[in-house]
C-alpha positions in Angstrom: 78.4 92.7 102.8 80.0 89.6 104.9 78.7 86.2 103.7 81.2 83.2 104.3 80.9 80.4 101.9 84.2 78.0 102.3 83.9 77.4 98.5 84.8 81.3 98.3 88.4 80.7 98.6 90.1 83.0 96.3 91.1 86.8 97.9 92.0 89.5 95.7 94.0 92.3 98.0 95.1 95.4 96.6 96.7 98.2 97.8 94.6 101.3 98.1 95.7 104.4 96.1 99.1 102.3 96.7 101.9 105.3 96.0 99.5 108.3 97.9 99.1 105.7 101.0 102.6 105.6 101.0 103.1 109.5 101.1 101.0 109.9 103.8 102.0 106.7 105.7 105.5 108.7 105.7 104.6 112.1 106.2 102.1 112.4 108.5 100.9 116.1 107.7 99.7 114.8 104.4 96.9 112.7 106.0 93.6 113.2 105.5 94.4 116.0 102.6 94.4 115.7 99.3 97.3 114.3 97.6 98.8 113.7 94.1 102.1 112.0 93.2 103.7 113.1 90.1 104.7 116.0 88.3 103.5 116.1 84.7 101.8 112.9 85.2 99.4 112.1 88.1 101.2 108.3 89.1 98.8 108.4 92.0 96.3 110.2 93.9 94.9 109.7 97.1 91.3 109.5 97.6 90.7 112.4 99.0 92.0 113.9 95.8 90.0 111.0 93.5 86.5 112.6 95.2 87.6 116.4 93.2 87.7 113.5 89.9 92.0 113.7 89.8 92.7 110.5 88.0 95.8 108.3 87.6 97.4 109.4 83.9 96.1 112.7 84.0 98.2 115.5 83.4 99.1 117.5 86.5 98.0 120.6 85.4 94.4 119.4 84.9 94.8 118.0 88.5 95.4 120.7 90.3 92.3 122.7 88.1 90.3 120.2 89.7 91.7 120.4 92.8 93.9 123.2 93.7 94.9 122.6 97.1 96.1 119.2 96.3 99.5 118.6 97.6 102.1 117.6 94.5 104.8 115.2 95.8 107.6 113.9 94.0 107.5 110.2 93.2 110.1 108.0 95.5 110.0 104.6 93.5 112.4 102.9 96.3 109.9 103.4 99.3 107.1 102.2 96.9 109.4 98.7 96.3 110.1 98.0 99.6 106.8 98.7 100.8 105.6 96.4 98.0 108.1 93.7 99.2 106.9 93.9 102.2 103.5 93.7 101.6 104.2 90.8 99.4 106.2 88.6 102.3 102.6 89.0 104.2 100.6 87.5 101.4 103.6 84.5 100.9 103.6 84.2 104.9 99.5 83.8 104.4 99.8 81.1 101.7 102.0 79.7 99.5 99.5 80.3 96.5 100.1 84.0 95.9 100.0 85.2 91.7 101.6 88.6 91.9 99.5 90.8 89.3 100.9 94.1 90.0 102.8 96.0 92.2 100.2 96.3 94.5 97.8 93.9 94.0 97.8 89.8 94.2 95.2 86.8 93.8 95.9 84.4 97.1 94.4 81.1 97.4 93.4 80.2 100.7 91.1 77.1 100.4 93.4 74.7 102.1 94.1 76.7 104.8 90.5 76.2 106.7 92.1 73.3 109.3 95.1 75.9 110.4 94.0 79.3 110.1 90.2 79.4 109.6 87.8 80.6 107.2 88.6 82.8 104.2 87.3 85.9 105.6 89.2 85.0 108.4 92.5 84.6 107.0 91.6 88.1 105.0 90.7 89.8 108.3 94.3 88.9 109.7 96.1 90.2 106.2 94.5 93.1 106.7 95.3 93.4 109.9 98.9 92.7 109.7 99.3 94.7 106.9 97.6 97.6 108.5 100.5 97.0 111.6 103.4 96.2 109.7 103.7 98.0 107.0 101.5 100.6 107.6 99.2 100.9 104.7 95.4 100.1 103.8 94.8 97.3 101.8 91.2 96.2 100.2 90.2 92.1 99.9 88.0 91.0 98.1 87.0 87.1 98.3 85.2 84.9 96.0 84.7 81.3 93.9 86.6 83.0 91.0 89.9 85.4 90.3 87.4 87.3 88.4 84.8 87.5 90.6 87.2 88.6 93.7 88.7 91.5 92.3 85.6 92.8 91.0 84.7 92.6 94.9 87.6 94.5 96.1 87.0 97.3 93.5 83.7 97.4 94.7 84.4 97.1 98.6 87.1 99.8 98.4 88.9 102.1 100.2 90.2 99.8 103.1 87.0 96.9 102.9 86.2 93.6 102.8 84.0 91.8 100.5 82.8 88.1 100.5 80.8 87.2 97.2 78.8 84.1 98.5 78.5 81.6 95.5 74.8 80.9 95.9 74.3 84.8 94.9 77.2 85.7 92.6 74.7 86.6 90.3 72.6 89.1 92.7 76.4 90.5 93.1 77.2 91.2 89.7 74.2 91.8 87.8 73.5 95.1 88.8 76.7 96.3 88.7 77.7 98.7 84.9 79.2 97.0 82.4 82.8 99.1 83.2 83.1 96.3 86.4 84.2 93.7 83.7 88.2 93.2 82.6 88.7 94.1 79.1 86.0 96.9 78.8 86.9 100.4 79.0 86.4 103.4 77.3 85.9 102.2 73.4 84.2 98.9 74.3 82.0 101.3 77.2 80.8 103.1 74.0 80.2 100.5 72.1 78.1 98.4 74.3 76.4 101.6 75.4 75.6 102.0 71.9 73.4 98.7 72.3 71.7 99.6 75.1 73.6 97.8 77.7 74.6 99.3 80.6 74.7 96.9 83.2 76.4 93.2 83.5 73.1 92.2 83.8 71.9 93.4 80.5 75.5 92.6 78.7 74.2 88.7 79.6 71.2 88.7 78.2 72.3 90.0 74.4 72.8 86.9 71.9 76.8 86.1 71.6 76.5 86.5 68.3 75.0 89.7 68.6 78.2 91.0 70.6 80.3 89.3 67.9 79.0 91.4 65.3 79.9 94.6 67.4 82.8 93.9 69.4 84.1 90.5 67.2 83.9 86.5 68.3 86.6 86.4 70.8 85.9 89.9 72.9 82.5 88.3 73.0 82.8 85.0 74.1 85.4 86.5 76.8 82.5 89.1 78.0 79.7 87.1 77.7 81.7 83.9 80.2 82.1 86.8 82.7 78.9 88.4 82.5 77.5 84.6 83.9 80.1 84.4 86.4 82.2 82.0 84.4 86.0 82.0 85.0 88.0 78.7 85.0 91.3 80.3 85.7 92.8 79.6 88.9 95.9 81.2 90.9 98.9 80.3 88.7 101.6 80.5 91.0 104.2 77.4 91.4 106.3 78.2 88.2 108.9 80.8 87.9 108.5 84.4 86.9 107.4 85.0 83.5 108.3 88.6 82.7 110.5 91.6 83.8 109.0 95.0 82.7 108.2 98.9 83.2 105.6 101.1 82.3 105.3 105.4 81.9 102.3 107.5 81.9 102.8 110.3 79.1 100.4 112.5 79.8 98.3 114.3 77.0 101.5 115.9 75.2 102.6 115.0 72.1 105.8 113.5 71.9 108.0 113.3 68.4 109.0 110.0 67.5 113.1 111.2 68.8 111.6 112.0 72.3 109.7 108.8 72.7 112.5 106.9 71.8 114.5 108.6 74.2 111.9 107.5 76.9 111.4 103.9 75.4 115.4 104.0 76.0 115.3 104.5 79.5 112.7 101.8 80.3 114.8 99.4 78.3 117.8 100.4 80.0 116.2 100.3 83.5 114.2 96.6 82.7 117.7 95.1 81.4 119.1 96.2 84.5 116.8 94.4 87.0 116.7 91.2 84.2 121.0 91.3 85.3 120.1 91.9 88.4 117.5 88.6 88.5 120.4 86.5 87.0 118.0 85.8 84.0 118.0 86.0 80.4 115.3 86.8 78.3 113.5 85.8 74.2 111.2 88.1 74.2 110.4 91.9 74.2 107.4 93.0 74.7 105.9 96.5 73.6 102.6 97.9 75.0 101.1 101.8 74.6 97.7 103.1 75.5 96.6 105.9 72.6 94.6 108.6 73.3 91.2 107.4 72.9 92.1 104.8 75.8 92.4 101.7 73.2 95.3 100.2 73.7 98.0 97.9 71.6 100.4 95.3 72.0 103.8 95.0 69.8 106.2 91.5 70.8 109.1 90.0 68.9 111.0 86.7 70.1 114.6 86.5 69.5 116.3 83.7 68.0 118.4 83.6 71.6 118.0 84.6 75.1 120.5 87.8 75.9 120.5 90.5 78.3 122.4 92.8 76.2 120.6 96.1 76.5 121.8 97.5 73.0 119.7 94.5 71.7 116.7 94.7 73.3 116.5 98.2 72.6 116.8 97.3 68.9 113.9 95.0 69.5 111.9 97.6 71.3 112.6 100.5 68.8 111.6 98.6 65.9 107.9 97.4 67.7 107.3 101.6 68.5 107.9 101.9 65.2 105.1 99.8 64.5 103.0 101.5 66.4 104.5 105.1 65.6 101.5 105.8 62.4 99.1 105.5 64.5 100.5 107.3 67.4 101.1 110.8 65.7 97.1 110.8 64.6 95.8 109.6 68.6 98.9 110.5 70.6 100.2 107.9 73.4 99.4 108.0 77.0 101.4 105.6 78.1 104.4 102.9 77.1 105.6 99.9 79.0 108.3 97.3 77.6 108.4 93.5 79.4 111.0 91.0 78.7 109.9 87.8 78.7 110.8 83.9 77.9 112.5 84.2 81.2 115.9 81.2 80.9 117.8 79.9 84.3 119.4 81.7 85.6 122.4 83.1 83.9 124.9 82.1 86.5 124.3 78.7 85.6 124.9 79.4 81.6 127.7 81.6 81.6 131.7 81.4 82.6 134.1 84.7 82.6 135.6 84.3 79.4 132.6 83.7 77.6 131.5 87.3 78.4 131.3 89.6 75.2 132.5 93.2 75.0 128.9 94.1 75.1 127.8 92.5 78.4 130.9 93.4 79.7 130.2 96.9 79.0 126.2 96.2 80.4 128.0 95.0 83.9 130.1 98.0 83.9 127.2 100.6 83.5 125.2 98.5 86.4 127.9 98.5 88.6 128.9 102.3 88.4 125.5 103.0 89.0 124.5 100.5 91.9 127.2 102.9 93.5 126.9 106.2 92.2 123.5 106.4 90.9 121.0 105.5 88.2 122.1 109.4 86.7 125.5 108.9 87.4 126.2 107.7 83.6 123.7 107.8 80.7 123.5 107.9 76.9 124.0 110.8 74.7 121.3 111.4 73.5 119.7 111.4 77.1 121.6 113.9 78.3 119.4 117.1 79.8 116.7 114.8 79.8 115.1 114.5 83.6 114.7 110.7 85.1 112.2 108.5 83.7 109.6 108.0 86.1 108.7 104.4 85.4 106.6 102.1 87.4 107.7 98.5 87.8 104.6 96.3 87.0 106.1 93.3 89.2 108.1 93.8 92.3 111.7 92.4 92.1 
């Protein structure tokens, strides 16, 4: 489906199967088979693994059950950054309107470009193109009136497409498509609205808002209901600088004690206080968020009454939000955890002299320094040792 409309103006491009492309971008006898990336946890799979129903989060055993020839590869989190970076010069070469939403995937606004480089879809054709040459990797755009409406295009015009959603028909486009397509509704919201009846967008915007209120309360309501009709006033928020540092980690199905997900929740703390001293920034806020079992999911934050980059306190901000959480999590189990710092000072350069450091950053500096030389395993804490490395994913690239 190519329809250009120059009031389509807003790409979404993502990455396909991001981590797996990777892997077989490197290693050529991996392409065209299967492939998972992760141990315990599939972090990726490629989609010739995603057609035998492997799934991102999944645990590897249950992978390979699935699909037993899969080839299991160790994750390599520093060819995944760079490729990111380099993906991410592309869409900042493209425009100047780029809003990083994950590490592999960005909204682009390209509706002043039509005197100097053409139409949307042609501006996407030449992304994809020069991402394809340059770095190597498949990426999928999709292209529409709304940030909404564009990446449900490139969800549905993937692997390695193109979609236009021409504004005269957005409503042909989405209608049709089940109710899963919209942001905020996954599993427990699936079932609910299922429970109605509603299994299409289509359907979802014909049932009374107050009818959705009573099953899913006022504010997921009004939210679904605007996108079921299309209606999404955001627009690329770039300009401003960036809001959060943070990490996530798929658990897996196992149930973890509250000591051994504290030891993880320590080592994505560590490793996001890190690159928030490596950013020259300081941070207010921390920023809990776990998935549960049942696929709902939670969000724990706490603002400090200063900005710091001391790791010991943020980790005492972070420990005290899981603990929050903690009663629910030894009924349903976790899935995942991810910590972001956020309200993001200037830079600290600009705040700080030498003798106003404290024994603790002092001690923060040390640690990065001996292991920007030696290692991120070269010195940890107690009660980490015989632990293996936390595989977390950075949900930004630096």
């Amino acid at each position: 489906m190519f329809v250009s409309d120059s009031h389509a103006s807003i790409l979404h491009a993502d990455l396909d199967a991001f981590y797996a492309s990777v892997e077989q971008r490197d290693d050529p006898s991996l392409r065209g088979r299967p492939v998972v990336v992760g141990g315990g946890v599939v972090l990726a799979a490629s989609y010739e693994a995603k057609a035998y129903g492997v799934r991102t989060a999944s645990s590897g055993a249950h992978a390979l059950r699935l699909c037993p020839q899969a080839v299991v590869v160790r994750p390599r989190m520093a060819a995944y950054a760079e490729a990111s970076r380099a993906v991410f010069d592309i869409f900042r070469r493209t425009t100047p309107l780029v809003e990083g939403i994950s590490i592999d995937e960005a909204f682009l606004d390209v509706g002043g470009l039509a005197r100097v480089s053409g139409t949307p879809e042609a501006v996407a054709r030449r992304l994809r193109a020069d991402v394809a040459t340059e770095v190597g990797l498949p990426i999928t755009v999709g292209i529409a009136r709304t940030k909404f409406l564009a990446k449900v295009a490139s969800a549905v015009a993937k692997p390695d497409g193109l979609l236009v959603v021409d504004p005269e028909r957005e409503l042909d486009f989405l209608h049709p498509l089940p109710v899963e397509r919209l942001w905020g509704v996954g599993a427990v919201t699936s079932g609910k609205l299922r429970g109605l009846g509603v299994r299409t967008v289509g359907e979802l915007a014909h049932v009374p808002e107050d009818r959705l209120a009573f099953t899913l309360g006022r504010a997921a309501a009004r939210h679904l209901h605007a996108l079921a009709w299309a209606r999404d006033p955001r627009r690329v928020d770039t300009g401003r600088s960036r809001r959060s540092i943070g990490a996530q980690h798929a658990l897996g199905r196992h149930r973890r004690t509250l000591d051994e997900l504290d030891a993880d929740l320590a080592q994505l703390v560590e490793r996001t206080a890190a690159r928030l001293r490596r950013s020259g920034r300081r941070c207010r806020t921390v920023v809990l968020r776990v998935r549960f079992g049942d696929y709902t999911r939670a969000t724990r934050s706490h603002t400090l009454a200063h900005s710091t980059t001391d790791t010991d306190e943020l980790l005492a901000t972070a420990r005290t939000l899981l603990r929050d959480v903690h009663p629910r999590a030894v009924v349903d189990g976790l899935t995942l955890i991810g910590v972001s710092l956020t309200g993001l000072d200037q830079r600290v350069e600009q705040l700080e002299l030498p003798f106003d450091e404290t024994p603790a950053r002092h001690l923060d500096r040390t640690l990065d320094d001996v292991r920007s030389r030696f290692g991120a395993a070269a010195v940890t804490r107690g009660t980490l040792v015989g632990r293996g490395p936390l595989l977390s994913v950075p949900i930004l690239p630096d």
